[in-house]
C-alpha positions in Angstrom: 0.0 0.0 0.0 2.5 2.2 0.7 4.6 1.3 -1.9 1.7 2.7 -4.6 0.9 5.5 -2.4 5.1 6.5 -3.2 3.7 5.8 -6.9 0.7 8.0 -7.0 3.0 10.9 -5.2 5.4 10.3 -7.9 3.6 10.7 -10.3 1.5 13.5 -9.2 5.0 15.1 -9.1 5.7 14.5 -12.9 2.6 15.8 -13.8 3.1 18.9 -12.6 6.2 20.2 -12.7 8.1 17.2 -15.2 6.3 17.8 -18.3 6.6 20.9 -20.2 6.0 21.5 -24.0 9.5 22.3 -26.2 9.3 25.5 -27.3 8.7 26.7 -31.2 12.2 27.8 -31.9 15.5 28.0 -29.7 16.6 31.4 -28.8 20.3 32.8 -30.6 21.5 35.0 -27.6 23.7 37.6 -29.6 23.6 36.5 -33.2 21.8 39.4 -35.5 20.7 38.9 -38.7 21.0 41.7 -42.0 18.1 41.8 -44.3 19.3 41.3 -47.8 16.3 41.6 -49.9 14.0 44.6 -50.5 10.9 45.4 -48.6 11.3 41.8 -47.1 7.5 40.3 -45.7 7.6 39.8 -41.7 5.0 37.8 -41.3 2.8 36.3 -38.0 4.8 33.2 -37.7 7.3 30.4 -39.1 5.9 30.1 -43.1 4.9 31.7 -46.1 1.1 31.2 -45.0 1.6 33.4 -42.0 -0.2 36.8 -42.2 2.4 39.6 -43.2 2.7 41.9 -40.0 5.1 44.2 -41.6 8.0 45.2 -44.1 11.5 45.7 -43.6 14.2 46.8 -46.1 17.7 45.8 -47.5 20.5 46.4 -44.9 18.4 46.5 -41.5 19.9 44.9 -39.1 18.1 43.0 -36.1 18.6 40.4 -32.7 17.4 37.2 -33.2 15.1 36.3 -30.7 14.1 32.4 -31.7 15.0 30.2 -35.0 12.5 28.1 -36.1 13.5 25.8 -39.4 14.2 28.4 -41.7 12.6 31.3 -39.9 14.0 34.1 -37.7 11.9 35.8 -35.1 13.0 39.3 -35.0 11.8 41.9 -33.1 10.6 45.5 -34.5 9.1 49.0 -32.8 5.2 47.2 -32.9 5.9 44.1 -32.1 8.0 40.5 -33.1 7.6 38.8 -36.4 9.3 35.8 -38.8 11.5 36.5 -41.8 12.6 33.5 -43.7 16.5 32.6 -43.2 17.3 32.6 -47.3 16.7 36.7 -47.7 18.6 37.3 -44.9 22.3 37.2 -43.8 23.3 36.0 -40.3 26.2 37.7 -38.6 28.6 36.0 -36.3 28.3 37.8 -32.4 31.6 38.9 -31.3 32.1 37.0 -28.0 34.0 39.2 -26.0 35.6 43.3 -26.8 37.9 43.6 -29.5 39.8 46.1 -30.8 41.8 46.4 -34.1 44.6 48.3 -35.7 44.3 49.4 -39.9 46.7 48.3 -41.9 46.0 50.2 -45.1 46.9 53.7 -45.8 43.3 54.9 -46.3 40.9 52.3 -45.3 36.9 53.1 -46.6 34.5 52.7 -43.7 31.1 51.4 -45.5 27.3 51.5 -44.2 26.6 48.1 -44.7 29.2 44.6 -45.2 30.0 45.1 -49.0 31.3 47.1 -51.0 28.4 48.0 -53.0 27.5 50.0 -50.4 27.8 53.9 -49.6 31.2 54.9 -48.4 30.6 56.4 -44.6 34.3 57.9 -44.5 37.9 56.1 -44.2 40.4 55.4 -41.9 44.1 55.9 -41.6 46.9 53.5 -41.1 47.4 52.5 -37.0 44.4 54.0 -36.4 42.5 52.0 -33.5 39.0 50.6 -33.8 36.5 48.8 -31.7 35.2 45.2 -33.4 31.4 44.9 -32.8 30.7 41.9 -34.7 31.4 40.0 -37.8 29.9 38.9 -41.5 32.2 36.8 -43.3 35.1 38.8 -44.8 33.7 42.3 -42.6 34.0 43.7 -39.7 31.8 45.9 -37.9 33.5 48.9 -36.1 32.9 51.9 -33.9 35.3 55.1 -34.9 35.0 58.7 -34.3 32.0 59.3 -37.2 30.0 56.5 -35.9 29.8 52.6 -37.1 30.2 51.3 -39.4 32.0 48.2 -41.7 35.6 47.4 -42.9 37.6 44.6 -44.9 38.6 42.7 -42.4 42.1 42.3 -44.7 43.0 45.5 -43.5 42.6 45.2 -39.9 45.4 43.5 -37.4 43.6 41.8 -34.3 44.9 40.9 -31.3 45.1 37.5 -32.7 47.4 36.3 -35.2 46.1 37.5 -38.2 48.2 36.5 -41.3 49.1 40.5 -42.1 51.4 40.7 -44.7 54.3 42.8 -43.6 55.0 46.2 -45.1 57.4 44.8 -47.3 54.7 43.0 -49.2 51.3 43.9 -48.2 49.0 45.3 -51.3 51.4 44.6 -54.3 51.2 42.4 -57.2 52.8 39.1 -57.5 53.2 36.3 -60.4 53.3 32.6 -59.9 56.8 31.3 -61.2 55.6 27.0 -61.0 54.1 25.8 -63.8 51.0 25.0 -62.0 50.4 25.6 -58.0 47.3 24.6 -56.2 45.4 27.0 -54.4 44.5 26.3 -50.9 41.5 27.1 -48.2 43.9 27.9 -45.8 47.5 28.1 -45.0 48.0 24.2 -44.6 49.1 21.4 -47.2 46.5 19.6 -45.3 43.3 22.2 -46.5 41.6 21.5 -49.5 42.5 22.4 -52.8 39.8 25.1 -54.1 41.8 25.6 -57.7 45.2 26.1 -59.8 47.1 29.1 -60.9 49.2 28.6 -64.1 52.9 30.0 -64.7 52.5 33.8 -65.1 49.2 33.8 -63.7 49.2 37.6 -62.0 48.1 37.7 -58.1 47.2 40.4 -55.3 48.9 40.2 -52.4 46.9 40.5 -49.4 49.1 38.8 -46.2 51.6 36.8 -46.0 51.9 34.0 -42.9 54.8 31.6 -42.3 55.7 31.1 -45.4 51.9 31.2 -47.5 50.7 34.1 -49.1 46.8 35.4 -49.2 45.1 36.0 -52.2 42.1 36.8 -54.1 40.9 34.0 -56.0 37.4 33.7 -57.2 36.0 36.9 -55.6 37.1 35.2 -52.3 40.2 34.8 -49.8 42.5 31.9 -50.7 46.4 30.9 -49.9 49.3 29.9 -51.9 53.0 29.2 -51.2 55.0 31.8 -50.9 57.8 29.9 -52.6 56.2 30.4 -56.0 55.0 34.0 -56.0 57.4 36.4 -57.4 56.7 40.0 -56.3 56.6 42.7 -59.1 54.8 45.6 -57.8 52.2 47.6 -56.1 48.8 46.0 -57.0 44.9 47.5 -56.5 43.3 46.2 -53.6 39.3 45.4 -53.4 38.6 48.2 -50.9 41.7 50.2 -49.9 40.7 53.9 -51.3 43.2 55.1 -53.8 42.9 59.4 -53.4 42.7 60.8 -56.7 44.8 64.2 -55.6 46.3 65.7 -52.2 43.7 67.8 -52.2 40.6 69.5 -53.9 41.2 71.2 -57.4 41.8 70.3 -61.1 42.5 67.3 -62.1 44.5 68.1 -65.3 45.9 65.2 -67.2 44.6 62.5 -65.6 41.6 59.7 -66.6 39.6 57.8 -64.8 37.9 54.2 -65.2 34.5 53.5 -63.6 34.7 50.2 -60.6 30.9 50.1 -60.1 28.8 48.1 -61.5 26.4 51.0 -62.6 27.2 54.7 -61.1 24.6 58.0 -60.8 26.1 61.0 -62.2 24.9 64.0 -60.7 24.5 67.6 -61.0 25.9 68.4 -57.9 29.0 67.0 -55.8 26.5 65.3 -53.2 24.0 62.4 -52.7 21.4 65.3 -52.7 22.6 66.3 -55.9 19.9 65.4 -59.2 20.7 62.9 -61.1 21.4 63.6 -64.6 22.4 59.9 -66.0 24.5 56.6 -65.6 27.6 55.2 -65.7 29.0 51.8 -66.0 32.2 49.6 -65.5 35.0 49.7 -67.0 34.0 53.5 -69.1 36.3 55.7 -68.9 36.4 59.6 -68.5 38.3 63.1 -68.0 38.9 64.0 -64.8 38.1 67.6 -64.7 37.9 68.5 -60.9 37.8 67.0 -57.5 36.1 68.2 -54.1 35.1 66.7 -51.0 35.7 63.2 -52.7 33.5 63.7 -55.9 34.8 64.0 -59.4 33.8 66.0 -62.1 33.7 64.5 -65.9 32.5 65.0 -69.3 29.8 63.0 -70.6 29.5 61.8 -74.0 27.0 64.5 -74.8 29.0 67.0 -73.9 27.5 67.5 -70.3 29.4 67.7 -67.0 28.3 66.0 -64.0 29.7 64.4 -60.6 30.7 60.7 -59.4 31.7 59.6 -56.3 35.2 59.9 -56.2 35.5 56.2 -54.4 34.3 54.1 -57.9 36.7 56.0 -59.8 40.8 54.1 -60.4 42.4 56.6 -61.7 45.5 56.8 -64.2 47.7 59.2 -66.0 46.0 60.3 -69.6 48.5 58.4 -72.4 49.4 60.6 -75.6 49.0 59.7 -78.7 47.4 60.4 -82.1 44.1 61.3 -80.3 43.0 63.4 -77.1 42.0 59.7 -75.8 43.2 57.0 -73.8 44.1 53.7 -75.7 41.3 51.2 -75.4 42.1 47.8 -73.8 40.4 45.3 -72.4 41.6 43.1 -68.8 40.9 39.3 -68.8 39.2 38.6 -65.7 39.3 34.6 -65.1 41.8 32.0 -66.1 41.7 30.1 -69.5 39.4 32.4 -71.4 38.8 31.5 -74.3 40.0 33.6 -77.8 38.6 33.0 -80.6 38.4 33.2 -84.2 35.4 34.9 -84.7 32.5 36.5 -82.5 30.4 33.4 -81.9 30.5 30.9 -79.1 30.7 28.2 -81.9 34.0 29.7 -83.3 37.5 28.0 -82.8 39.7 29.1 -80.1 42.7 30.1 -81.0 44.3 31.3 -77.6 43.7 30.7 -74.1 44.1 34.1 -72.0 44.8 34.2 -67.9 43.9 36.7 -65.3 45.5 40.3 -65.5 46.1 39.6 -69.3 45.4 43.0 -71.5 45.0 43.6 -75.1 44.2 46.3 -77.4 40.5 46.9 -78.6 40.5 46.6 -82.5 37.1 47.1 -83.0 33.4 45.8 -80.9 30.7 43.7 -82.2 27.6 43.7 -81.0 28.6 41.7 -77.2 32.1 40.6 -78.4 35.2 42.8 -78.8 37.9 42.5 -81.4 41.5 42.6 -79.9 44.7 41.9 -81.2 47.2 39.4 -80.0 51.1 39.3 -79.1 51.6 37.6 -82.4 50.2 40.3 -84.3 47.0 38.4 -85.1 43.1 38.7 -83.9 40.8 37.1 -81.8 37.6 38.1 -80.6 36.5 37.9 -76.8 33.0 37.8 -75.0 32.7 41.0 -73.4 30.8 39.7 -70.8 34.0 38.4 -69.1 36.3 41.1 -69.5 36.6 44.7 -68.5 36.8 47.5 -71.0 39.1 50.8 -70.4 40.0 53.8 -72.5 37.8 55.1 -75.7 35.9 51.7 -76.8 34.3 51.9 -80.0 30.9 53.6 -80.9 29.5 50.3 -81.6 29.8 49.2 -77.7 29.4 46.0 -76.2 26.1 44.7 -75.4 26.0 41.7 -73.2 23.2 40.0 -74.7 20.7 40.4 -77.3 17.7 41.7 -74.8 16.5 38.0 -74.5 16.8 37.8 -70.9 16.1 41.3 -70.4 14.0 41.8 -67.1 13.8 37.4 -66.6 14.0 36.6 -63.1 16.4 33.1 -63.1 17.4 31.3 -60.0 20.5 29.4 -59.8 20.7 26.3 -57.6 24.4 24.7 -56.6 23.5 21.7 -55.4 24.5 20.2 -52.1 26.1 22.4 -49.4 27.0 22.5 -45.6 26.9 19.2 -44.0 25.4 18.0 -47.0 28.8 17.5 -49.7 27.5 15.7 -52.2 29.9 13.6 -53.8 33.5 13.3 -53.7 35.4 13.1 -57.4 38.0 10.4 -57.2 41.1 12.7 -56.9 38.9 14.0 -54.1 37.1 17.0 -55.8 33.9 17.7 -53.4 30.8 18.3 -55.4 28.8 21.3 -53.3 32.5 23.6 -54.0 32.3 22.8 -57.4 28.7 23.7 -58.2 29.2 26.6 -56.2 32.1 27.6 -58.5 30.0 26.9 -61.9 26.5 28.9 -60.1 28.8 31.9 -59.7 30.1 32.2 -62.9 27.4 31.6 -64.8 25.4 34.5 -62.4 28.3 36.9 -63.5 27.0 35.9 -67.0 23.4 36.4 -66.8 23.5 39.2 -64.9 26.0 41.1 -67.6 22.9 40.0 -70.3 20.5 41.8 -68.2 18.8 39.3 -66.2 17.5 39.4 -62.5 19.7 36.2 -61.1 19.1 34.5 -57.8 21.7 32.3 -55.6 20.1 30.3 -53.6 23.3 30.0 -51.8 26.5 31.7 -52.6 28.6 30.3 -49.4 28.9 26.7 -48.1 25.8 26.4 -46.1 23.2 23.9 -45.8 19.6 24.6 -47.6 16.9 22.0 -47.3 14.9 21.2 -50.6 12.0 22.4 -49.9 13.6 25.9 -49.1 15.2 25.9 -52.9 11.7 25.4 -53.4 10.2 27.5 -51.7 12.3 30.6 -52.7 11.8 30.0 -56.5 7.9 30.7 -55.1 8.7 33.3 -53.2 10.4 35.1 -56.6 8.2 34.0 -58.9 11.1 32.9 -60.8 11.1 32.3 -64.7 13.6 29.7 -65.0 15.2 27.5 -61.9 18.3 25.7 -62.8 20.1 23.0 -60.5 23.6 22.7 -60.9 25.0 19.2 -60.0 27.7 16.6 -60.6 26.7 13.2 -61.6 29.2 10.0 -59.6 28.5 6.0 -60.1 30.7 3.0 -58.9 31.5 2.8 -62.4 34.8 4.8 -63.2 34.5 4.2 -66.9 30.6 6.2 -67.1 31.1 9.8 -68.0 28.7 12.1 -70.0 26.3 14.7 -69.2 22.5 14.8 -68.6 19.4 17.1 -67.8 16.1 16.2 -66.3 13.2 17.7 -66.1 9.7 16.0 -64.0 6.4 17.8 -65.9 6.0 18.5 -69.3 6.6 22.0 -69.1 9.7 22.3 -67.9 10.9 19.5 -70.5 11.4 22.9 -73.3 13.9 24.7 -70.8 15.5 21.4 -70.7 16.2 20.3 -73.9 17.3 24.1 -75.0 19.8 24.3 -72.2 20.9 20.8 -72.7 21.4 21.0 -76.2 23.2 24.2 -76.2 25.8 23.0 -73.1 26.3 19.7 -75.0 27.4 21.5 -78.0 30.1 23.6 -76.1 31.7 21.2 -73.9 31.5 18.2 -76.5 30.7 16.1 -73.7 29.1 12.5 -74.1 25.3 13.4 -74.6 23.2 10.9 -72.0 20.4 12.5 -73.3 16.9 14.8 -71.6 15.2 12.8 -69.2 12.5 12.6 -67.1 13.5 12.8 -62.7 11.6 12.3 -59.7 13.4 15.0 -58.0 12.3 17.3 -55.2 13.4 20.2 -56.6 11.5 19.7 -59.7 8.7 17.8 -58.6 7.7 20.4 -55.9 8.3 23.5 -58.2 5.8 25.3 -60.1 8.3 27.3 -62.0 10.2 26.1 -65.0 12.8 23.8 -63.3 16.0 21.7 -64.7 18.6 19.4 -62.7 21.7 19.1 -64.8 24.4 16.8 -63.9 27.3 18.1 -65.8 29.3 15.3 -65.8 30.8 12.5 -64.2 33.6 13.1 -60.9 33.5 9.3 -60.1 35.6 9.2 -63.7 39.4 10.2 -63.4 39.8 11.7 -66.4 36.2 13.3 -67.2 36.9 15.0 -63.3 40.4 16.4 -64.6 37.9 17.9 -67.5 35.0 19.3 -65.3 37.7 21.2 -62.9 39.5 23.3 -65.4 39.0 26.6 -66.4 38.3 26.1 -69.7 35.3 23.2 -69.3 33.6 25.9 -66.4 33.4 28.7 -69.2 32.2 26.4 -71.8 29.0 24.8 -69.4 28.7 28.2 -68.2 28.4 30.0 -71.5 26.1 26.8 -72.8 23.4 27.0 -69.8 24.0 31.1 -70.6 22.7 30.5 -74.2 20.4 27.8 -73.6 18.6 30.0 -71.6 18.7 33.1 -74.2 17.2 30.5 -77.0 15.3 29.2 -74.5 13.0 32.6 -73.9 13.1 33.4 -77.6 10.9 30.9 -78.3 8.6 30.8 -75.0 
């Protein structure tokens, strides 16, 4: 009796003070998150079918009070919402106080992590600054005008930080080995992410015990510091460059656009009008400086004002003409020359990094150059910068096709998730990664709204892919893969499609990607995949060929294969809406 009286007490006990419900989402005690779409929905709760409470824009930055899936809770001035995890970018809390040292002569202090944003002011070299927090490659600082964010490539922490001494920090290098693998970190050990051939041209950012950090893909990467040859002072991503001592006339000297796309204004401030556009790679007069604005001529004969921090400037050249000579810069390894200005031409060179050439003459999207052998070749001009006086018949990246299409680009895997490994040990989620983001340079260049769904190595569920190509309303969603089978003799590419209309935006980009890399054809078929199945867009899967096979991986890694699948989706996709 008494022993089930203990019993009842028990579980009386358990009852009412042991059972608790979990809660809906786990609370991230100093993590914040930055909004990175515009006028993002905040809605009730954790899902699209929540009611939207609210809006909040591009750069905001907010605590994250619970995770849920892939939901943040946030809280605003009228209350808490959810905002779903793939719009926004979540920064690493800085545990404990930090302070750094700048490293650069003139460092630029932005509004927001990136450097498309508006320039707050800059710092000098040794000047002290407190670290808030992190985003990747930023920092965010307190200084003397407020916060803001800085490379953190030109900061020295308290930690060992890899700075390259002043001996060597911010110039130009060349690779003297016939090939040298790029590296992750500074470690034989860390995984290869990619090869630099003989000559190849580097940036020096650091240098740490005997490895030297460069830029390599947009991102940081390392290389021994046996094989790097210094030659110079080089142009770093974000270290400003000050046009003159001072205010006043700039005679003599030209300037080349660095933004993507730049206002020009009527006055030398953000509250000046705006009186037209500018874009990359043009180049103009410098007439005057103030206050970090520039004066220039337009081509109509106007004057206006650009920020002074998207301009690299140069001496003017002399020669026949009152302008500078035009050239264009090769901006990835093993592009392609060819001999005519068609994707189906032959190529008759293969151009590196840093390489320049003189602008014969531009066809429609392609520009004639000539080469060191006194011949010429023709080059997308998509995948190259322009400087100097190019030709009235300028480059256009596309023909309008994709004009104003909204196309969401999918690397497979990512995170935990690797996908497969090649057998020389290639990893498939760095490799699609690698692909998505050369082939979004490409559509964007042509005009066209392009979508990531991831641009780091982090983990997305299916049914988030999904769900953002609903969310955008996207016109085309392609999934980039890797194909890998027991077998190392298979090899061969393949694209599938699951309902009948997405099998048109298969067999276009199929077809066309098949016909630049030459690649065994396995053919347009139909797949029970998640990412097609569950989309009511126009959705693909292409595996773009085979890692489990030795040599086909060898293939699929270079250069030269990446810009031929790239340049094949890129015109699949362009035949692809001229028909639909």
């Amino acid at each position: 009796m008494q022993k089930r009286r203990y019993s009842i007490y028990l579980l009386c006990f358990i009852l009412l003070f042991g059972f608790q419900l979990p809660e809906t989402g786990t609370k991230a005690a100093g993590d914040t998150i930055t909004i990175s779409a515009d006028h993002l929905n905040v809605r009730e709760g954790p899902g699209l079918s929540y009611k939207v409470v609210g809006k909040v824009n591009k750069g905001d930055t907010f605590s994250i009070q619970k995770v849920q899936g892939d939901w943040y809770q946030i809280s605003m001035k009228n209350g808490t919402g959810w905002v779903a995890g793939w719009l926004v970018t979540k920064n690493k809390a800085v545990n404990e106080a930090r302070t750094g040292q700048v490293t650069a002569d003139a460092l630029r202090v932005r509004t927001r992590p990136g450097t498309s944003y508006q320039v707050a002011g800059s710092l000098k070299k040794g000047d002290t600054i407190k670290i808030i927090q992190e985003d990747n490659n930023w920092y965010e600082v307190s200084t003397a005008f407020g916060k803001g964010w800085v490379s953190k490539d030109y900061v020295q922490t308290g930690s060992p930080s890899g700075k390259a001494p002043a001996s060597s920090e911010g110039k130009s290098g060349q690779i003297t080995a016939d090939s040298l693998n790029v590296r992750q970190e500074p470690s034989l050990q860390s995984d290869v992410i990619g090869k630099l051939e003989k000559g190849s041209k580097v940036i020096i950012l650091a240098e740490q015990n005997g490895w030297t950090k460069i830029s390599f893909s947009n991102k940081t990467a390392w290389i021994s510091s046996d094989y790097v040859k210094i030659t110079g002072r080089g142009q770093t991503s974000d270290v400003q460059q000050p046009l003159t001592a001072g205010a006043g006339p700039l005679a003599g000297q030209v300037g080349s656009i660095s933004a993507t796309t730049l206002n020009v204004r009527d006055s030398n401030s953000l509250n000046g009008k705006i009186i037209g556009k500018v874009t990359k790679g043009e180049t103009f007069k410098l007439i005057e400086e103030r206050n970090n604005w520039v004066k220039i001529q337009l081509k109509n004969g106007t004057y206006g004002w650009i920020a002074g921090w998207y301009i690299e400037k140069s001496a003017q050249t002399t020669n026949n003409s009152d302008e500078a000579k035009s050239q264009i810069t090769i901006l990835h390894d093993g592009t392609n020359i060819r001999q005519g200005p068609d994707l189906n031409t032959e190529v008759i060179y293969r151009a590196n990094y840093g390489e320049s050439f003189s602008i014969i003459n531009a066809h429609r999207d392609w520009y004639e150059i000539q080469l060191s052998d006194g011949k010429n070749g023709f080059v997308a001009g998509w995948i190259v910068s322009a400087n100097g006086a190019i030709p009235d018949s300028e480059k256009h990246a596309a023909d309008g096709s994709l004009s104003n299409k909204t196309i969401m680009i999918d690397p497979g895997h990512g995170g935990r998730d690797n996908g497969t490994t090649g057998s020389s040990g290639t990893i498939e989620k760095k490799l699609t990664l690698q692909t998505s983001k050369l082939l979004y340079n490409k559509l964007r260049a042509s005009g066209a709204n392009v979508i990531l769904t991831r641009n780091s190595d982090t983990y997305l569920s299916l049914s988030t892919r999904v769900s953002m190509a609903h969310y955008q309303n996207v016109d085309a969603f392609i999934s980039i893969h890797y194909d890998s089978v027991t077998d190392s003799t298979v090899k061969g590419m393949t694209t599938y499609y699951y309902s009948t209309s997405q099998k048109p935006l298969a067999a276009s980009i199929h077809m066309s990607t098949q016909n630049q890399t030459k690649l065994k054809n396995r053919g347009v078929r139909f797949g029970d995949y998640h990412v097609l199945r569950e989309n009511r867009q126009k959705a693909v899967l292409i595996e773009l060929g085979y890692l489990s096979n030795p040599t086909e991986e060898l293939l699929l890694t270079s250069s030269g294969y990446q810009e031929q699948v790239t340049n094949g989706i890129h015109q699949g996709l362009i035949q692809y809406f001229k028909q639909f």
